[in-house]
N, C-alpha and C positions, 0 to 999 in steps of 0.2 A: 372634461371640464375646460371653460377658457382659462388659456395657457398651458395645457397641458402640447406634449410634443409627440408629434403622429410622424409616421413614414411609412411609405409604399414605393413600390421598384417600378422603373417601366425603361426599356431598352437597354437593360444590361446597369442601369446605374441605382443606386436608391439618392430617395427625395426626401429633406428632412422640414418639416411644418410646424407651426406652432399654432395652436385652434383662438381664435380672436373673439368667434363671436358664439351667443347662445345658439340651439336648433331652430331650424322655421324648415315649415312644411312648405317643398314645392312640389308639384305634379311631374314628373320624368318620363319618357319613353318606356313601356310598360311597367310603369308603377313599381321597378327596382331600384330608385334611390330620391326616394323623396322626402326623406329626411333628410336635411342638409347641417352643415356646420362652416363657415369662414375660419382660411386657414391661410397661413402668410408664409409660402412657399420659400425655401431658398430658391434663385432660380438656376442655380446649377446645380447637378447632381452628382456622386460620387462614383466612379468606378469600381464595381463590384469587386473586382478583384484587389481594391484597394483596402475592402473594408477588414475590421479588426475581427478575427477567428468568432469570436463569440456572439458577435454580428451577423456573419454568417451564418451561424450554426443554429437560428432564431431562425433564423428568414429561408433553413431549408424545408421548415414544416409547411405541410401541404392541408396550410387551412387559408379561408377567406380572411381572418382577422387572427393575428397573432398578438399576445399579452408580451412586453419585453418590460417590465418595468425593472428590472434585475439587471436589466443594463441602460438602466436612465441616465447612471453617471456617463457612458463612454457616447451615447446620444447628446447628452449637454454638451460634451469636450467635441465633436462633429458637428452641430448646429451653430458653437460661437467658440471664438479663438479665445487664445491669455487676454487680450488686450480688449474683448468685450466685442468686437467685430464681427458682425456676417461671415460665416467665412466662404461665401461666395465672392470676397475678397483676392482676386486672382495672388498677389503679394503676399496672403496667407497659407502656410501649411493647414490642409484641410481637415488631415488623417491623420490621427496622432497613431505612430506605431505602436505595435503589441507590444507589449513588454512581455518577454519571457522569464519565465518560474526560473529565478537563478538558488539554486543549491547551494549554502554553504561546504567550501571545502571541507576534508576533514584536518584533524589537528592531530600533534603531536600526546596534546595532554588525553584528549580521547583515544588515539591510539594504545601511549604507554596503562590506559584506566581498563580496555581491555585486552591486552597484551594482545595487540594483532601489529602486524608492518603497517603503517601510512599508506603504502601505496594501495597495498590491498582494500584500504579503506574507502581511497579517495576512487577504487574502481566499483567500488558498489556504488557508491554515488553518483559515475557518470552513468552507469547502466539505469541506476531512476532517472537522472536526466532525460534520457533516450527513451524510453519506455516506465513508466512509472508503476510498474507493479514488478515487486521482486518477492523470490524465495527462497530462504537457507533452509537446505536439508542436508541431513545425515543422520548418525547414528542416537541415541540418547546422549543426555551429559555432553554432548559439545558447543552447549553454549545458543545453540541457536536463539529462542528468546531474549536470553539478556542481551545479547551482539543485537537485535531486531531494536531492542526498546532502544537501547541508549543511543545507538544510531537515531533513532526517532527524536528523541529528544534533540540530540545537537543539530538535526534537520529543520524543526517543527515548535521546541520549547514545548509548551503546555497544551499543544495543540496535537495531541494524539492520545488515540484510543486503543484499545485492545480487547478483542472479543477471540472467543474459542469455539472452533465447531466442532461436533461432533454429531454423533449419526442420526441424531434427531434433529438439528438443526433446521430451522426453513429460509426460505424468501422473507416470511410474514415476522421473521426473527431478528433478520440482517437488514433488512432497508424496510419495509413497510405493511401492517397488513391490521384488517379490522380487530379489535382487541377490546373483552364488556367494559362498560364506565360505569359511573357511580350512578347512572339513571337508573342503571337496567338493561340498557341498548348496550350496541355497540358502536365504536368511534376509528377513524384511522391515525391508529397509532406508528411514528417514526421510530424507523431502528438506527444503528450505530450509522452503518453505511449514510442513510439519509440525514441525519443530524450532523454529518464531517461534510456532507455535501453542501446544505444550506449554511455553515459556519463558511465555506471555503468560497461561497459566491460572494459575499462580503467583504470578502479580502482576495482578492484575483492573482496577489502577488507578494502571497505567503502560501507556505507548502502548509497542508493538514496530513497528515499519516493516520491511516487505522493500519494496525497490526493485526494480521488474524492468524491465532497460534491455531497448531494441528490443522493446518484447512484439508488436508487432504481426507481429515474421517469426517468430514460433511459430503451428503452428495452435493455435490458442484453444481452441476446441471439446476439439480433444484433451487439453491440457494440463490444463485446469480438470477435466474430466468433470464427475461430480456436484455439484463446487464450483462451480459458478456458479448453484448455486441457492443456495447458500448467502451469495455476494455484493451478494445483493440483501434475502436476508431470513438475519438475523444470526439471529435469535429460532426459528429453526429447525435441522429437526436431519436428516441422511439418514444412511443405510448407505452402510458406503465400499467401494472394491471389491476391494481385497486385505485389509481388516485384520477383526477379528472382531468389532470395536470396532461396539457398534451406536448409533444417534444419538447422531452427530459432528456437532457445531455450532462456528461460525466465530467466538473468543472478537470481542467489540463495540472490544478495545484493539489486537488486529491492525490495522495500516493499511496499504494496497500504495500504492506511486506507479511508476507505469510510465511511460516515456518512451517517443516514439515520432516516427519520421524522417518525414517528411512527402513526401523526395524519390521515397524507397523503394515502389516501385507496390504495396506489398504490402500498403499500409495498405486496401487496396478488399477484402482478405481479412476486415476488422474487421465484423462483423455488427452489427444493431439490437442484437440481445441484449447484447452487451460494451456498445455505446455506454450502453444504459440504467444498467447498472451503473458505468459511473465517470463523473467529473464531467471534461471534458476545460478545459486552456488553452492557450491558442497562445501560442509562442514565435516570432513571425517578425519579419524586422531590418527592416519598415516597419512595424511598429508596437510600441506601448510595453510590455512595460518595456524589450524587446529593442533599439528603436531608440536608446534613453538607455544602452544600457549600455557602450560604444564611447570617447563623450565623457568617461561618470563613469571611466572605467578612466585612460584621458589622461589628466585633470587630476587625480588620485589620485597616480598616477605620474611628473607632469611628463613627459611625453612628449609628440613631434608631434602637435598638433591636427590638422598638415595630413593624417592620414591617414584621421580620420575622416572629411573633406572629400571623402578618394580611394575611400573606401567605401561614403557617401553619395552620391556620383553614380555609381560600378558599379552599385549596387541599382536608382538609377532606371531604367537599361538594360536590364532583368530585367525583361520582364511579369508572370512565372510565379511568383507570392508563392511556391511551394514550391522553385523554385530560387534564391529571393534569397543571397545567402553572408551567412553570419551572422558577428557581430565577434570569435568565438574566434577566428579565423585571425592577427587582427591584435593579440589580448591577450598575446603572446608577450615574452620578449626579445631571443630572435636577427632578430624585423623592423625593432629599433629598432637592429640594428646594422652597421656598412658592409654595402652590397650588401643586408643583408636582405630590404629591403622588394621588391625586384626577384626574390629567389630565391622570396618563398613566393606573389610575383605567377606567378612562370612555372612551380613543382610544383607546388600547390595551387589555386593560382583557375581559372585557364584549365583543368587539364585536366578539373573538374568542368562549365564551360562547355558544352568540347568535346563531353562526354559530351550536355550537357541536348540541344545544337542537334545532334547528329549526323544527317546524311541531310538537312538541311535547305536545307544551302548557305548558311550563315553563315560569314564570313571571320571566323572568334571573334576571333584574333589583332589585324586591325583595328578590330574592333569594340570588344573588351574589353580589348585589351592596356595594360598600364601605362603607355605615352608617349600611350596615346590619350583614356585617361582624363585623363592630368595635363592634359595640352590641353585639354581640356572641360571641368576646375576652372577653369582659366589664363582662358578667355574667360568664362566666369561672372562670375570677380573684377573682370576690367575693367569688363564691363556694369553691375555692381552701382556700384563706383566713376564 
């Protein structure tokens, strides 16, 4: 329509237009453009390598006419300066720079809310920085989702979602796929993925977080499809498979953090491919931040220290880092209350035991049981004494 703002590239630069006048039909050299439009050229043009990422990453699709109305704002701010000027104005800055997706730090008070160190904080942070897909794995009970969310939160504020795969999971479940309507027919309906993406084009320079707990019991391959090329190179664009939409690119302020069980054999399902694309951390209860977190919750709380005592030597008993028990079991209130600590020793610890050692002829009960354990605190303390 007149005024609307066109561009096309020619020697390495793009040219930014704005359409002045209705269509009129002329006759052209074999009859390939004789619908015309007037269009009021800047007359200089910008150096490709100048333009802003998502600029680019438009103009790498490989069609005759590309739709960019999703970056109409960073075209206005290209086509005219602050001051209302051409800016084929040599005296004006042409290209407004990219602003990059800045992270807030982490804090103290989010630190001390999941009893983890600051620093350790502030380095999952830069690792989304750097690559914006991360994953805490370990054992059960080590916190992975709550660490995921509220990370999320103090990232993202309300701008985060949380979906869970598991073995049925699809594509047509995570970002997009035909789904019946209230006609009869069927409609293309948007999943999580694609509704944080369309939210995150909106706003170029705030983070969106989806959270995707257990990803590792989805097949991967299927769920991502084509998106996993895109996980790795943001700056690029592919054809999706249900939508008509032609390069689809993954905005750079999306960020996933997926959690992921360590106990669960299913993690041998996770390919080179996934690993290269996300930056993994371990969460297991021998080592830090996980093994601190137990003690910080205790003395936060006033609560028995003797349990982290009880906790600290179960784990030793554990070869198997993937089945050490992790300290959500014991961040509870009902363990700090009569009987507790005895009820969620004999539903909760042992029958996870049972399971690791089944078939192996481990007596779990004398091995792990709670009077067995206190016992093997009880002669520690003396020896130490």
């Amino acid at each position: 329509q007149t005024g609307d703002i066109v561009v096309t590239t020619s020697g390495g630069e793009l040219f930014l237009g704005t359409i002045t006048g209705e269509a009129e039909y002329r006759r052209s050299e074999g009859n390939l453009s004789n619908l015309r439009r007037a269009v009021d050229w800047t007359p200089d043009g910008i150096d490709y390598a100048e333009l802003p990422s998502e600029v680019k990453t438009r103009l790498q699709i490989q069609y005759d006419v590309v739709e960019m109305t999703q970056q109409l704002e960073v075209l206005e701010e290209l086509l005219v300066s602050d001051e209302g000027e051409a800016i084929s104005d040599p005296e004006t800055p042409r290209v407004p720079v990219d602003q990059p997706l800045e992270l807030p730090p982490a804090t103290e008070e989010l630190a001390n809310k999941l009893h983890v160190d600051l620093d350790w904080l502030n380095e999952c942070i830069d690792l989304l920085s750097d690559r914006p897909q991360l994953i805490f794995y370990g054992p059960p009970g080590t916190g992975k989702t709550y660490i995921a969310h509220h990370l999320a939160e103090h990232l993202a504020g309300d701008n985060v979602r949380l979906v869970q795969f598991h073995p049925s999971y699809s594509y047509e479940d995570f970002f997009e796929g035909d789904r019946p309507n209230e006609a009869g027919g069927f409609s293309l309906k948007p999943g999580p993925l694609r509704k944080a993406v369309e939210k995150a084009r909106e706003n170029p320079t705030v983070p969106y977080v989806l959270i995707i707990d257990e990803i590792n019991r989805g097949n991967l391959a299927k769920v991502f499809g084509e998106l996993y090329f895109l996980l790795e190179y943001r700056d690029r664009t592919v054809d999706l498979l249900y939508s008509d939409e032609t390069g689809f690119d993954l905005p750079k302020n999306v960020l996933l953090i997926g959690t992921m069980n360590t106990a669960d054999r299913s993690i041998a399902l996770v390919d080179a491919a996934m690993r290269r694309r996300f930056s993994f951390v371990a969460l297991h209860p021998s080592e830090p931040p996980t093994s601190h977190i137990l003690r910080r919750w205790i003395a936060a709380t006033e609560r028995d220290a003797g349990v982290a005592d009880l906790h600290d030597e179960l784990n030793s008993l554990i070869h198997d880092t993937d089945f050490k028990i992790g300290p959500s079991y014991f961040m509870r209130e009902a363990v700090y209350e009569p009987g507790g600590l005895e009820r969620v020793w004999r539903t909760s610890i042992l029958p996870l035991l049972e399971e690791h050692h089944y078939g192996d002829g481990t007596d779990v009960h004398a091995r792990y049981g709670l009077a067995a354990i206190r016992a093997r605190v009880e002669a520690r303390t003396r020896n130490d004494e």
